[in-house]
KOLGU-4560 file (N, C-alpha, C; in nm, 3 decimals, padded with zeros to 5 digits):
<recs>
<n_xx: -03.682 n_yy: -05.288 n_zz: -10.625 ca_xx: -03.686 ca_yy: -05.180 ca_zz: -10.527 c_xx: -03.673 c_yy: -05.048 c_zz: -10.600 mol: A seq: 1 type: UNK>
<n_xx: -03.770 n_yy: -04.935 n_zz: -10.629 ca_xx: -03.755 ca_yy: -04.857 ca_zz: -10.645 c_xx: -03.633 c_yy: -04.722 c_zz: -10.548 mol: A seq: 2 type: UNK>
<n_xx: -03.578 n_yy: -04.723 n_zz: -10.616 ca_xx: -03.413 ca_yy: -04.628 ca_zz: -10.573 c_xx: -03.472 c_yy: -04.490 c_zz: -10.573 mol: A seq: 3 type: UNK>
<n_xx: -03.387 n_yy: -04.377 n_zz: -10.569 ca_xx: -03.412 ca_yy: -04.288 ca_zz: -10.550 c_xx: -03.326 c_yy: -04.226 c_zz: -10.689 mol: A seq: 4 type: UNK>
<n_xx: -03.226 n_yy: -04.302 n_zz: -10.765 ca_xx: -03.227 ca_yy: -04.254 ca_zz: -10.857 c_xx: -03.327 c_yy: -04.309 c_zz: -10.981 mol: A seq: 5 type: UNK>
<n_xx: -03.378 n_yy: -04.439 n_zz: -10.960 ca_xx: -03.504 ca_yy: -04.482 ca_zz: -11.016 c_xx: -03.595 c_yy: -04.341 c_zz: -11.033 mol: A seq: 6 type: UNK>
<n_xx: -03.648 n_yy: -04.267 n_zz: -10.896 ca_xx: -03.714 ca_yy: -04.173 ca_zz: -10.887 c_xx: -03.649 c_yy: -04.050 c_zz: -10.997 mol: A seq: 7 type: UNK>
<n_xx: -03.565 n_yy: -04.017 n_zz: -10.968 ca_xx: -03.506 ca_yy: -03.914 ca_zz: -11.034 c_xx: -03.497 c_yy: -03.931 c_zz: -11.219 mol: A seq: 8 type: UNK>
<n_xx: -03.487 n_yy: -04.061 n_zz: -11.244 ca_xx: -03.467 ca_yy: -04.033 ca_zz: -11.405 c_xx: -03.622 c_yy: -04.049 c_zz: -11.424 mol: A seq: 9 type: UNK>
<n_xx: -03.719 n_yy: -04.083 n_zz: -11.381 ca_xx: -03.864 ca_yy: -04.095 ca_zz: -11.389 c_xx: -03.903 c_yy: -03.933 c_zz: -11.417 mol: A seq: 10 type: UNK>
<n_xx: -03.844 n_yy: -03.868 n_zz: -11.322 ca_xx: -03.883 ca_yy: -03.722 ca_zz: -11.291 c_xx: -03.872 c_yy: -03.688 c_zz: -11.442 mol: A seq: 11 type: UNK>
<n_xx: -03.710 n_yy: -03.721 n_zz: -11.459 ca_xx: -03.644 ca_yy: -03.646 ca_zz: -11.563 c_xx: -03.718 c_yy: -03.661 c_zz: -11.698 mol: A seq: 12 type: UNK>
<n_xx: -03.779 n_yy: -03.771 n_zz: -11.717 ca_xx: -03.839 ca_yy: -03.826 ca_zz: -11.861 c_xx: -03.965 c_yy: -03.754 c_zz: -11.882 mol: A seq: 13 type: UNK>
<n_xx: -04.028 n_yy: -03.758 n_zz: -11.720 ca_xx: -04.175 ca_yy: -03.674 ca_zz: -11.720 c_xx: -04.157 c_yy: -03.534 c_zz: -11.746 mol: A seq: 14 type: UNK>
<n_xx: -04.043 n_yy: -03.530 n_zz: -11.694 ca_xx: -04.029 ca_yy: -03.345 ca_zz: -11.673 c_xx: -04.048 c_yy: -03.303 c_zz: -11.801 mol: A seq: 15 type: UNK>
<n_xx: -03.961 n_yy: -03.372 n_zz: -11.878 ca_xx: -03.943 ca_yy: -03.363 ca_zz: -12.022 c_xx: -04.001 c_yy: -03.359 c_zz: -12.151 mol: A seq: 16 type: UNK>
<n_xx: -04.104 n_yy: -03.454 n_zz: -12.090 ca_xx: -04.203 ca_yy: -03.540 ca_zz: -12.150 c_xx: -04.332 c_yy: -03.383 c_zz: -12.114 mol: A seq: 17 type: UNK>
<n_xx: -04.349 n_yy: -03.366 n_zz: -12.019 ca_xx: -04.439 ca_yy: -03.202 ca_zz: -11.961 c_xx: -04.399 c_yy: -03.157 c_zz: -12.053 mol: A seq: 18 type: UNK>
<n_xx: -04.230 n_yy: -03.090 n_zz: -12.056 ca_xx: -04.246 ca_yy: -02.978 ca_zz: -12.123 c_xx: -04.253 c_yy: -02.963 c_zz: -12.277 mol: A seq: 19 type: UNK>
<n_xx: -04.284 n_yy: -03.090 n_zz: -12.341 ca_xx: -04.275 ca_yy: -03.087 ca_zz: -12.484 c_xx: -04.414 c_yy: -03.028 c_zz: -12.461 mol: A seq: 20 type: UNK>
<n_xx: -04.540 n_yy: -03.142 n_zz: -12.391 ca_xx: -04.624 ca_yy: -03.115 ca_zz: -12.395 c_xx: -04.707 c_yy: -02.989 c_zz: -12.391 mol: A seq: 21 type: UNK>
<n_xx: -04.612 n_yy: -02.882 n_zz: -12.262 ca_xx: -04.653 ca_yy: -02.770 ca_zz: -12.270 c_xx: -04.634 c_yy: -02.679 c_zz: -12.379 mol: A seq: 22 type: UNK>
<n_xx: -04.543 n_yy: -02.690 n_zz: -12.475 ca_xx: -04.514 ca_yy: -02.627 ca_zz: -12.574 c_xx: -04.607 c_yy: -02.624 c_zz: -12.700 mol: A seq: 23 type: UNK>
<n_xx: -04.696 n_yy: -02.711 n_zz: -12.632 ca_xx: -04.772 ca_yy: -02.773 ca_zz: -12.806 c_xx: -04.872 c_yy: -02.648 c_zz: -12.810 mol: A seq: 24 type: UNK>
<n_xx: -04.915 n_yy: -02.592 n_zz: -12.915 ca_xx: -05.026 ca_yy: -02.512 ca_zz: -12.962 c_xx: -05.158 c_yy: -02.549 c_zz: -12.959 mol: A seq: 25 type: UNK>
<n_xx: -05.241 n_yy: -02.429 n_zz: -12.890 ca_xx: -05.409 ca_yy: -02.474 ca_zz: -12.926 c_xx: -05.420 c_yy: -02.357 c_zz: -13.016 mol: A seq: 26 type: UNK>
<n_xx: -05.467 n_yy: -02.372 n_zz: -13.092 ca_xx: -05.502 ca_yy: -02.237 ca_zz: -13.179 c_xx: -05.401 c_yy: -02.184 c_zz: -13.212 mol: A seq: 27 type: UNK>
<n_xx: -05.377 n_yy: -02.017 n_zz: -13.137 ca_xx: -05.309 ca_yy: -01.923 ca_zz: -13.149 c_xx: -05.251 c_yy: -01.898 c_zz: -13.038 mol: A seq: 28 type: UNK>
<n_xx: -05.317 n_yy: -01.956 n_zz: -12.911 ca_xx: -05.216 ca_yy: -01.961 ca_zz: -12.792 c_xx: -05.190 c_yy: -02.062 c_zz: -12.708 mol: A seq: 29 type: UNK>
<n_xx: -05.067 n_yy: -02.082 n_zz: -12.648 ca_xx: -05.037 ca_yy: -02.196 ca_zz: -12.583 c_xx: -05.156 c_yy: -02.197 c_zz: -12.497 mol: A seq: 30 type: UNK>
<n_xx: -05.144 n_yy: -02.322 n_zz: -12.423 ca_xx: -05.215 ca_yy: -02.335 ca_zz: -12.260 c_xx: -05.114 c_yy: -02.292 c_zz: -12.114 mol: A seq: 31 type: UNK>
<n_xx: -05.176 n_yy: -02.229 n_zz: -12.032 ca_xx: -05.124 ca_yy: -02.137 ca_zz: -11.983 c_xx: -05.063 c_yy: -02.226 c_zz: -11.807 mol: A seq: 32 type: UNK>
<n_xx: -04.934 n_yy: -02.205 n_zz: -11.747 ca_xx: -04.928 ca_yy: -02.283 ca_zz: -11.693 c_xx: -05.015 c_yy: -02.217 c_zz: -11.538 mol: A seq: 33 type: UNK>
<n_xx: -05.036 n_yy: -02.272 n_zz: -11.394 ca_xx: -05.091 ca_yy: -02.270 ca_zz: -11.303 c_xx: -05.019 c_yy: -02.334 c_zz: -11.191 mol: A seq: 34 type: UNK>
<n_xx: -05.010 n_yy: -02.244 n_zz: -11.059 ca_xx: -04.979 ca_yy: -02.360 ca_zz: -10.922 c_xx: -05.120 c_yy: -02.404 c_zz: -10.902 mol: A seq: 35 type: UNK>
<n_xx: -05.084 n_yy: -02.468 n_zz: -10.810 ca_xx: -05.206 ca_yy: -02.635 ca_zz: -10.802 c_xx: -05.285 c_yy: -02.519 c_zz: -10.705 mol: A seq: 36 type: UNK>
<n_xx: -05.249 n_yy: -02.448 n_zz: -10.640 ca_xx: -05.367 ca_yy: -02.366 ca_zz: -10.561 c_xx: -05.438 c_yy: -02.307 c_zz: -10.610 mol: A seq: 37 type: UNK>
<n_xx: -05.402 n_yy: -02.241 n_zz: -10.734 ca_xx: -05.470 ca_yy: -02.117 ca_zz: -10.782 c_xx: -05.571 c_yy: -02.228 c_zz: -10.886 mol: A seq: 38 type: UNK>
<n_xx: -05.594 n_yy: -02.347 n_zz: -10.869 ca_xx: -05.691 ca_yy: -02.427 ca_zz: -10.950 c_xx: -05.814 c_yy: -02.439 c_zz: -10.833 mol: A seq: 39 type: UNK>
<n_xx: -05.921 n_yy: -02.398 n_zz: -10.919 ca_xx: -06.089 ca_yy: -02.454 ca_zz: -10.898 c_xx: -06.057 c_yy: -02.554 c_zz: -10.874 mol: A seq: 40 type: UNK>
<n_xx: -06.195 n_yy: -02.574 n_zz: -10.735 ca_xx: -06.216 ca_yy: -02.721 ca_zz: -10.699 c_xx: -06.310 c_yy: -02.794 c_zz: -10.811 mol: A seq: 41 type: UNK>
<n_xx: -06.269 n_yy: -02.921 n_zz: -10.799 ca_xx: -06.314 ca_yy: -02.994 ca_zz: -10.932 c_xx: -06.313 c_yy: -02.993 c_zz: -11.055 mol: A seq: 42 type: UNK>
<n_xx: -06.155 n_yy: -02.904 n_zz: -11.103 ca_xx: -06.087 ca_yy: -02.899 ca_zz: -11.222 c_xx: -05.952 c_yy: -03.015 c_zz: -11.273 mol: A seq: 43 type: UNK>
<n_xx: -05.968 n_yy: -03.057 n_zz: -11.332 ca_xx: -05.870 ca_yy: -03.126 ca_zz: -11.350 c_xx: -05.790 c_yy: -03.053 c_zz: -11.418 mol: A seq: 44 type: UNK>
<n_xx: -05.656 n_yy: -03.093 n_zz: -11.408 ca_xx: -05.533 ca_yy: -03.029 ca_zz: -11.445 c_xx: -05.439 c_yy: -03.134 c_zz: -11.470 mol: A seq: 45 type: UNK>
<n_xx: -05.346 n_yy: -03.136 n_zz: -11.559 ca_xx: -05.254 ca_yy: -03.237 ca_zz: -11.583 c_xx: -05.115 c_yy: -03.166 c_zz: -11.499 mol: A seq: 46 type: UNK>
<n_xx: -04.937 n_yy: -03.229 n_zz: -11.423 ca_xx: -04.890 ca_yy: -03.173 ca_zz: -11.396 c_xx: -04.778 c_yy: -03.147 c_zz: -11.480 mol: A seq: 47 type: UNK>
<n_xx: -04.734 n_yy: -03.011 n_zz: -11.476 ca_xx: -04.626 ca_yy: -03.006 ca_zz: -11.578 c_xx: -04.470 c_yy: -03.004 c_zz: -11.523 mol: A seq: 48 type: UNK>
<n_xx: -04.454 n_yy: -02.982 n_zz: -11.422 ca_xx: -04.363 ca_yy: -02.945 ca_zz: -11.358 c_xx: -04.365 c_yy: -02.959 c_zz: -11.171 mol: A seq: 49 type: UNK>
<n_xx: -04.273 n_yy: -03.028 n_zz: -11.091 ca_xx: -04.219 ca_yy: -03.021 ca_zz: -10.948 c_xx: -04.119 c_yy: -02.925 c_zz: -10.939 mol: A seq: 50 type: UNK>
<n_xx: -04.144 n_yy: -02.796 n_zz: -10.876 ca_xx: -04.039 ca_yy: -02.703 ca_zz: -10.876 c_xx: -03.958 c_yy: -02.715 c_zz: -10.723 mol: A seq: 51 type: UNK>
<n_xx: -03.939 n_yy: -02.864 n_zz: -10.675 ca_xx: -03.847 ca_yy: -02.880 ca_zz: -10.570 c_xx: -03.727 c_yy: -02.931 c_zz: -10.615 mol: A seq: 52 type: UNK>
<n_xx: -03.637 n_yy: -02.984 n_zz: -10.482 ca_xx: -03.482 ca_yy: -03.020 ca_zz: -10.510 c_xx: -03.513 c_yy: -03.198 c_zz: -10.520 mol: A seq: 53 type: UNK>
<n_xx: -03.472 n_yy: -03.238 n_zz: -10.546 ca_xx: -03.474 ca_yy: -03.380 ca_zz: -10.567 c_xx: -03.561 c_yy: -03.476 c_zz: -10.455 mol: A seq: 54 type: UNK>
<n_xx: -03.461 n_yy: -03.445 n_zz: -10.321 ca_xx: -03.505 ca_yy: -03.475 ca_zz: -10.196 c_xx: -03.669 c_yy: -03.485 c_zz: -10.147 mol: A seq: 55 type: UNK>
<n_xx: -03.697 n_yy: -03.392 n_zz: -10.201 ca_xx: -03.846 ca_yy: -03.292 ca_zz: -10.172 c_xx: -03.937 c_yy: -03.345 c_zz: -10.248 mol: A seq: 56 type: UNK>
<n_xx: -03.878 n_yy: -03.402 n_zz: -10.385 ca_xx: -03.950 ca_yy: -03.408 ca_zz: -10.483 c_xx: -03.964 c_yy: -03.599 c_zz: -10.487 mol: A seq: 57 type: UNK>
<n_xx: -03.879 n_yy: -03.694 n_zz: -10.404 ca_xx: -03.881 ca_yy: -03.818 ca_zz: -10.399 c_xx: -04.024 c_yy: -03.854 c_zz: -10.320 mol: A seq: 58 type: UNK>
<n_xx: -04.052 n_yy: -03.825 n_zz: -10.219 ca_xx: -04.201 ca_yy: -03.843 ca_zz: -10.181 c_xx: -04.319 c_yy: -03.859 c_zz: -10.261 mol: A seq: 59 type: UNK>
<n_xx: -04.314 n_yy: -03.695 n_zz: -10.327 ca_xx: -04.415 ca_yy: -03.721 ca_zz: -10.437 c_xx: -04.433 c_yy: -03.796 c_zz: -10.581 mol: A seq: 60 type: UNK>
<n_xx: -04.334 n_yy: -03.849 n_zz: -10.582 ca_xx: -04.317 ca_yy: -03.978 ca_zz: -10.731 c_xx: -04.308 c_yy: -04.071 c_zz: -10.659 mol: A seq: 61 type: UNK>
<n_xx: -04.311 n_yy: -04.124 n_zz: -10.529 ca_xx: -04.328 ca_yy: -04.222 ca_zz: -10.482 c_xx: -04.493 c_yy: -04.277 c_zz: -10.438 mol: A seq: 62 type: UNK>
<n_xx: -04.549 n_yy: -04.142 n_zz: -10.422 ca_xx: -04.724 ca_yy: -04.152 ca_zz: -10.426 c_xx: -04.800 c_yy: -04.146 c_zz: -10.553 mol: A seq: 63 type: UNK>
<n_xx: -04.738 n_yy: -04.132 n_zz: -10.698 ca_xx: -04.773 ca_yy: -04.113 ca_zz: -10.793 c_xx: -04.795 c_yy: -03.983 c_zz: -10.845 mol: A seq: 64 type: UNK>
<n_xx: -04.749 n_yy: -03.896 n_zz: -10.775 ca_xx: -04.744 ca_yy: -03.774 ca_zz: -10.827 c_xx: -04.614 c_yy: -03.704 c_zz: -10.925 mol: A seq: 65 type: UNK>
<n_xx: -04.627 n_yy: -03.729 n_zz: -11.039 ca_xx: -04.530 ca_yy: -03.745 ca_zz: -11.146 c_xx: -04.541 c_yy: -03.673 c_zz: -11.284 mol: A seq: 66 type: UNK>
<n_xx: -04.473 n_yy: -03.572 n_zz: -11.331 ca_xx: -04.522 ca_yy: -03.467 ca_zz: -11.462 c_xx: -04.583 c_yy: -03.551 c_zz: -11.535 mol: A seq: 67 type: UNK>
<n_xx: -04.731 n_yy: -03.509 n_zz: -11.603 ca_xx: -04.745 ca_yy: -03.590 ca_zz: -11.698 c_xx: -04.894 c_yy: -03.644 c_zz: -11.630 mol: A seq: 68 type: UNK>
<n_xx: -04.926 n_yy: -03.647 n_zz: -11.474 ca_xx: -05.048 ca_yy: -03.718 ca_zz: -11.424 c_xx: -05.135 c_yy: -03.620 c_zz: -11.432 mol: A seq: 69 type: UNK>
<n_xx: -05.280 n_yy: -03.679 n_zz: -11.385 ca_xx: -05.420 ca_yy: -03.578 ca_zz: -11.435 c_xx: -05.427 c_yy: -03.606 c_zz: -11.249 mol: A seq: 70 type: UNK>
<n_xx: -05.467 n_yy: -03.491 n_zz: -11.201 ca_xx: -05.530 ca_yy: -03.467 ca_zz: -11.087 c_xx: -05.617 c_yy: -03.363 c_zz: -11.095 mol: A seq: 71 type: UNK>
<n_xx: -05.678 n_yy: -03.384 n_zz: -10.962 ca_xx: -05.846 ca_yy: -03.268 ca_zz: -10.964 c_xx: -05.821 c_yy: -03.266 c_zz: -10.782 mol: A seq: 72 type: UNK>
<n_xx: -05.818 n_yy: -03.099 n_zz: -10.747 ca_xx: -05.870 ca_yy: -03.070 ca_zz: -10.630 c_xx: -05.975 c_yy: -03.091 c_zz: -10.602 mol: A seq: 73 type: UNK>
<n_xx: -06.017 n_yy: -03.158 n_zz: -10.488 ca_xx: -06.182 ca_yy: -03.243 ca_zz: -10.436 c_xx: -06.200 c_yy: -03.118 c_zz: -10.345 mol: A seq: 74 type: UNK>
<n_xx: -06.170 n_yy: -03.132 n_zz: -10.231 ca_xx: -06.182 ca_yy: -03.028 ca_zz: -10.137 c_xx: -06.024 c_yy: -02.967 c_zz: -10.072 mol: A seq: 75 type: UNK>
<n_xx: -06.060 n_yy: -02.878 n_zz: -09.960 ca_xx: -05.947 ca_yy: -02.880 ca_zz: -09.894 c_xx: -06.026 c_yy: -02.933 c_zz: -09.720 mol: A seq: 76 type: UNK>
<n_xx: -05.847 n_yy: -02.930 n_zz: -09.639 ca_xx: -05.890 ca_yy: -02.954 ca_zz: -09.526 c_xx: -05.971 c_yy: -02.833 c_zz: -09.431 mol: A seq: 77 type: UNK>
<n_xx: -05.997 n_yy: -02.896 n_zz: -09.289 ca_xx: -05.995 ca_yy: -02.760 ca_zz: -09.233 c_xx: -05.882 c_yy: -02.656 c_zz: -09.243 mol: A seq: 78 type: UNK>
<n_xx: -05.774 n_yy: -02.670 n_zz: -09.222 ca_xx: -05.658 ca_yy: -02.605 ca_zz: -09.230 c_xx: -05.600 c_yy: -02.576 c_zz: -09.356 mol: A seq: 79 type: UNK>
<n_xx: -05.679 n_yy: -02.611 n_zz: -09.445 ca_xx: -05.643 ca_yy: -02.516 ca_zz: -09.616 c_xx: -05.561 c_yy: -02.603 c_zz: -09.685 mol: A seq: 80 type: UNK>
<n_xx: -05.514 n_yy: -02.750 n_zz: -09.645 ca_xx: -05.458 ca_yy: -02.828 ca_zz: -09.721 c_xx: -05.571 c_yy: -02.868 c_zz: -09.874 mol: A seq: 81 type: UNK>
<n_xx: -05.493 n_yy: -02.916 n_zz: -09.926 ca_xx: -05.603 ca_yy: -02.949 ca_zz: -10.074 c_xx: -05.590 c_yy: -03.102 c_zz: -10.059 mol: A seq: 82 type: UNK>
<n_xx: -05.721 n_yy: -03.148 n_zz: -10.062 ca_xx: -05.700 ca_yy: -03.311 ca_zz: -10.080 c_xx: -05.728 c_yy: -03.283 c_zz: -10.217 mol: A seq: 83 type: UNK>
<n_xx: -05.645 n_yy: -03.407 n_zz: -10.297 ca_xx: -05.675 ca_yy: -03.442 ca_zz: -10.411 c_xx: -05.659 c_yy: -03.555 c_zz: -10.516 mol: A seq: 84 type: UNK>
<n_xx: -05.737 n_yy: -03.570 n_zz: -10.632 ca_xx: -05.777 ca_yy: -03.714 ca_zz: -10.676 c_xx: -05.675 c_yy: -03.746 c_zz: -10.779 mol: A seq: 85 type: UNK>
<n_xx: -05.577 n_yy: -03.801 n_zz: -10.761 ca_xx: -05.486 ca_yy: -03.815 ca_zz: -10.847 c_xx: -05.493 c_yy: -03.926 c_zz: -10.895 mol: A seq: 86 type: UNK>
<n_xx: -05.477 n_yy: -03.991 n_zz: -11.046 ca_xx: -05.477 ca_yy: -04.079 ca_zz: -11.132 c_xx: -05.590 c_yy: -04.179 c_zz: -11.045 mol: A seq: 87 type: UNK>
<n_xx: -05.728 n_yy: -04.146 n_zz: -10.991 ca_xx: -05.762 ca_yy: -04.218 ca_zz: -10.911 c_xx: -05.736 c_yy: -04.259 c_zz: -10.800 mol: A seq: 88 type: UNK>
<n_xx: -05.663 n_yy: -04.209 n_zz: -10.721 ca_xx: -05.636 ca_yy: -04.208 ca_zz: -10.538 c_xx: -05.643 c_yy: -04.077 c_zz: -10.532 mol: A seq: 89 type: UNK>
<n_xx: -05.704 n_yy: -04.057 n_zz: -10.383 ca_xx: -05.724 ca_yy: -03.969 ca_zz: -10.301 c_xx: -05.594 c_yy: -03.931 c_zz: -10.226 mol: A seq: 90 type: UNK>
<n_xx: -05.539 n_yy: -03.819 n_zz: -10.228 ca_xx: -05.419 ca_yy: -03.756 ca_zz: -10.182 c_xx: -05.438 c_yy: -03.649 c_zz: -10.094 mol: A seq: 91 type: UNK>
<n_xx: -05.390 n_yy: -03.628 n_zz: -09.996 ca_xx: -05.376 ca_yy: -03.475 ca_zz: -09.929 c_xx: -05.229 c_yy: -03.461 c_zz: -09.902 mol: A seq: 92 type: UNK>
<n_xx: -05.197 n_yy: -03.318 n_zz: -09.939 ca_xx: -05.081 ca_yy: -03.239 ca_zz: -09.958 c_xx: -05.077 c_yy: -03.119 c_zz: -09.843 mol: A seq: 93 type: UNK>
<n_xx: -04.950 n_yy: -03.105 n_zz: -09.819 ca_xx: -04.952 ca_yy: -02.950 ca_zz: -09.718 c_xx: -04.960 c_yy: -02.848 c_zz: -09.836 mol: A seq: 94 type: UNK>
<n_xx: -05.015 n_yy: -02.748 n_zz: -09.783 ca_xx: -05.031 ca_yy: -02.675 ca_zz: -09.868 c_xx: -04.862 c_yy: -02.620 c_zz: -09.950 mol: A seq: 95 type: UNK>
<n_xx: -04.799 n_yy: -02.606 n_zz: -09.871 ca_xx: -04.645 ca_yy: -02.548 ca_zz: -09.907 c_xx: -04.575 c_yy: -02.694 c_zz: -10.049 mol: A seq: 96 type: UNK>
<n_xx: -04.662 n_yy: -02.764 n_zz: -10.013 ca_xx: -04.617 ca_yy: -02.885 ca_zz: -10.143 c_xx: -04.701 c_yy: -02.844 c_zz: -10.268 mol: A seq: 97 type: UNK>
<n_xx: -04.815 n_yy: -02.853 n_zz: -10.212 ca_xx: -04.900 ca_yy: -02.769 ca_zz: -10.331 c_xx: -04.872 c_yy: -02.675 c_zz: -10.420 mol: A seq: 98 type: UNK>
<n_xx: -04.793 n_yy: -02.554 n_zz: -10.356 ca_xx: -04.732 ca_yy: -02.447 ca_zz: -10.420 c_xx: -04.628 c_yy: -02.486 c_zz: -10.516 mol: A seq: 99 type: UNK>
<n_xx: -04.524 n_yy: -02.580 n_zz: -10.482 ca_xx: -04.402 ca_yy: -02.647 ca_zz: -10.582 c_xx: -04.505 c_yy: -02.676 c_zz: -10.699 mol: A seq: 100 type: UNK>
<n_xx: -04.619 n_yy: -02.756 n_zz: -10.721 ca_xx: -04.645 ca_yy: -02.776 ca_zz: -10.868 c_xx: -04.759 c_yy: -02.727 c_zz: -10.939 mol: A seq: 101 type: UNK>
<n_xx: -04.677 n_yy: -02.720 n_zz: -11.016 ca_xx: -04.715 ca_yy: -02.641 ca_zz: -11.183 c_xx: -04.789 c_yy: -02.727 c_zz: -11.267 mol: A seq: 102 type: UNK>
<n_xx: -04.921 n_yy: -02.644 n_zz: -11.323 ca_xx: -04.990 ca_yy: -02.776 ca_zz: -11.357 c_xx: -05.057 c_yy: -02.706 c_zz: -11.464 mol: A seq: 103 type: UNK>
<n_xx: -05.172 n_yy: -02.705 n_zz: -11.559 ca_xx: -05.166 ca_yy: -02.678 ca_zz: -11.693 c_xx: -05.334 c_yy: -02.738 c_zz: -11.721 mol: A seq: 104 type: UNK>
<n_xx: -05.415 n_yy: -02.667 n_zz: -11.743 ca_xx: -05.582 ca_yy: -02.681 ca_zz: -11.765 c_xx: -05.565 c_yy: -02.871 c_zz: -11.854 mol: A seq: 105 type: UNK>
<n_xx: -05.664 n_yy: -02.943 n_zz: -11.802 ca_xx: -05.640 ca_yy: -03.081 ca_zz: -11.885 c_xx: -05.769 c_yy: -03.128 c_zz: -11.935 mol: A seq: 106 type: UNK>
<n_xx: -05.882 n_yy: -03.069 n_zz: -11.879 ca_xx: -06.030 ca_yy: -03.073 ca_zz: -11.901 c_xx: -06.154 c_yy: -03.054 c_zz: -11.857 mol: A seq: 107 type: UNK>
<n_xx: -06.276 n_yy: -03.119 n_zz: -11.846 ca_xx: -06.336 ca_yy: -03.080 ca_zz: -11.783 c_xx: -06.373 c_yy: -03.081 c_zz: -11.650 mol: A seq: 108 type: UNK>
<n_xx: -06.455 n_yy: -03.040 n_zz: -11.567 ca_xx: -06.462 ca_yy: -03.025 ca_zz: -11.446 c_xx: -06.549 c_yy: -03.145 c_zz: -11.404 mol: A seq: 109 type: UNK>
<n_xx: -06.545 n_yy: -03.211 n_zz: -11.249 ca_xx: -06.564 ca_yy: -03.299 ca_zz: -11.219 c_xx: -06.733 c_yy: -03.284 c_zz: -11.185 mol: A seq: 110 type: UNK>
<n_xx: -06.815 n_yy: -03.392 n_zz: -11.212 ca_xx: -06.969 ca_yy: -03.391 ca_zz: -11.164 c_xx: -06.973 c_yy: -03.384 c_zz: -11.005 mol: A seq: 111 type: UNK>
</recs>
């Protein structure tokens, strides 16, 4: 049975595990971080960071949304939610969840 502190040290390893990652050098400048809104549709982005409280943040590591995954905004809804393709499943988010994560250019854009 996944626990909720199961969830939480998962967070903690990814979180961790993000932020080495974000630290690493391309060139002469890091890669720059991003909320998930301000990403092009059909960009993939890896995530670096959940900037919620634990509570907030157990939902989304329970759908696979976890520092460290590659997702790509597909579309949004009528109402401005972003569906999106995470590690291969299709996800839709309220937009106000969207805003909590921080996510970091991961490659190229989707056909």
């Amino acid at each position: 049975m996944f626990t909720a502190d199961d969830a939480a040290e998962a967070a903690r390893a990814h979180a961790e595990a993000g932020e080495a990652a974000a630290r690493e050098v391309t060139g002469t400048a890091t890669v720059p971080e991003l909320k998930l809104r301000e990403v092009p549709l059909r960009r993939t982005v890896e995530l670096v960071r959940i900037d919620l409280p634990m509570e907030g943040m157990v939902p989304l590591l329970e759908r696979g949304i976890v520092p460290g995954c590659r997702m790509c905004p597909l579309r949004r809804s009528p109402t401005g939610d972003p569906i999106l393709l995470v590690d291969g499943v299709v996800i839709a988010l309220r937009r106000e969840m969207a805003e909590c994560l921080c996510v970091r250019d991961a490659g190229p854009e989707l056909e």
